[in-house]
C-alpha positions in Angstrom: -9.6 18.6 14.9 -11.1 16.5 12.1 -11.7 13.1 13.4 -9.5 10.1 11.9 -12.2 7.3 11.6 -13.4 6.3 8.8 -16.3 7.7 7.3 -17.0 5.0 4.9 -17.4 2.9 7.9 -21.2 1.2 7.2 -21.4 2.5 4.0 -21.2 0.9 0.6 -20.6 2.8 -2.6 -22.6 -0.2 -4.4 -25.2 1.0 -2.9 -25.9 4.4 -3.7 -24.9 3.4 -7.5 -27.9 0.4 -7.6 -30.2 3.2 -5.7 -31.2 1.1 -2.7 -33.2 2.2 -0.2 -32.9 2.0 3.3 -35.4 -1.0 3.7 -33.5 -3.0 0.8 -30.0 -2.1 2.3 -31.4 -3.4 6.2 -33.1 -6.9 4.5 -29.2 -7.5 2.7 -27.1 -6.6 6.4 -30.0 -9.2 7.8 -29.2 -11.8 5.0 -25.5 -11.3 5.3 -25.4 -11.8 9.3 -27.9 -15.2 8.8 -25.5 -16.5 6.4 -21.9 -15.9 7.8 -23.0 -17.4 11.0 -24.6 -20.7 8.8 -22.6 -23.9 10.0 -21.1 -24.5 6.0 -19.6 -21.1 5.9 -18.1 -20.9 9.7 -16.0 -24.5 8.3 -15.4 -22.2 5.2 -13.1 -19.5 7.8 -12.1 -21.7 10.1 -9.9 -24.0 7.0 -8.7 -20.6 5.8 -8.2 -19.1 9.4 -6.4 -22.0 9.6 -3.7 -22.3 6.6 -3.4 -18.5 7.0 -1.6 -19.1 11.0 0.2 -22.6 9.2 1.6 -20.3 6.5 2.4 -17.6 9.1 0.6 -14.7 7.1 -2.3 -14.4 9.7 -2.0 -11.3 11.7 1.6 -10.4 10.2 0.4 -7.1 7.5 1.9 -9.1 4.5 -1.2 -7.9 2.9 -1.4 -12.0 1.8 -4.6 -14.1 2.1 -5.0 -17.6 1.8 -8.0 -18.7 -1.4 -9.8 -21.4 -2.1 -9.1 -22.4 -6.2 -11.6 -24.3 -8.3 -10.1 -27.5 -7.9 -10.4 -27.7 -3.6 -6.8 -26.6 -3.4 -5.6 -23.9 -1.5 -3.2 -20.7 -2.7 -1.4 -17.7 -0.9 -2.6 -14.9 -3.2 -3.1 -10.9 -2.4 -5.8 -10.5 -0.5 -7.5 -7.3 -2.4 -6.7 -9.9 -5.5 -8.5 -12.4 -3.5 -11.7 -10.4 -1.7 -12.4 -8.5 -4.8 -13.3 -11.8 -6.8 -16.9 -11.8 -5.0 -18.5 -14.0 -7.9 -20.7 -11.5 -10.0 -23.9 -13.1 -11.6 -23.9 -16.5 -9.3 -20.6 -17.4 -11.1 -17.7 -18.5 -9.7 -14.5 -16.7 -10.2 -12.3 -18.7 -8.0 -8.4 -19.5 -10.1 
């Protein structure tokens, strides 16, 4: 029986189109893990996390995430609308 994980799991398709190697690919995971677990961006989740359970969309599957807009505010939006607007070139993309 074929198994029913996913086997993009550790993978990104980014990846294989900017030919990274396996070194390059290691020294971004690194970066990544140094700065999610950085003071500024644990506040970052925990205002979200936060507004997500007020709003009651945390956990339910309504496919709705809470964003952050230009002007500090803060907007229920969909959340592939929302985690696909990763800021190409350094610029931000926030509504």
């Amino acid at each position: 029986m074929k198994s029913k994980r996913n086997g993009m799991a550790g993978k990104h398709p980014s990846y294989d189109k900017l030919n990274w190697s396996a070194e390059t690919i290691k020294k971004k995971k690194d970066y990544d893990k140094e700065h999610n677990k950085s003071e500024e961006q644990k506040k970052y989740r925990v205002e979200l996390n936060k507004e997500n359970r007020k709003r009651g969309t945390y956990g339910n599957g309504d496919g709705k995430d809470v964003s952050h807009t230009k002007s500090g505010g803060l907007v229920l939006e969909k959340a592939s609308t929302n985690r696909a607007r990763n800021g190409h070139n350094k610029k931000s993309t926030k509504k």
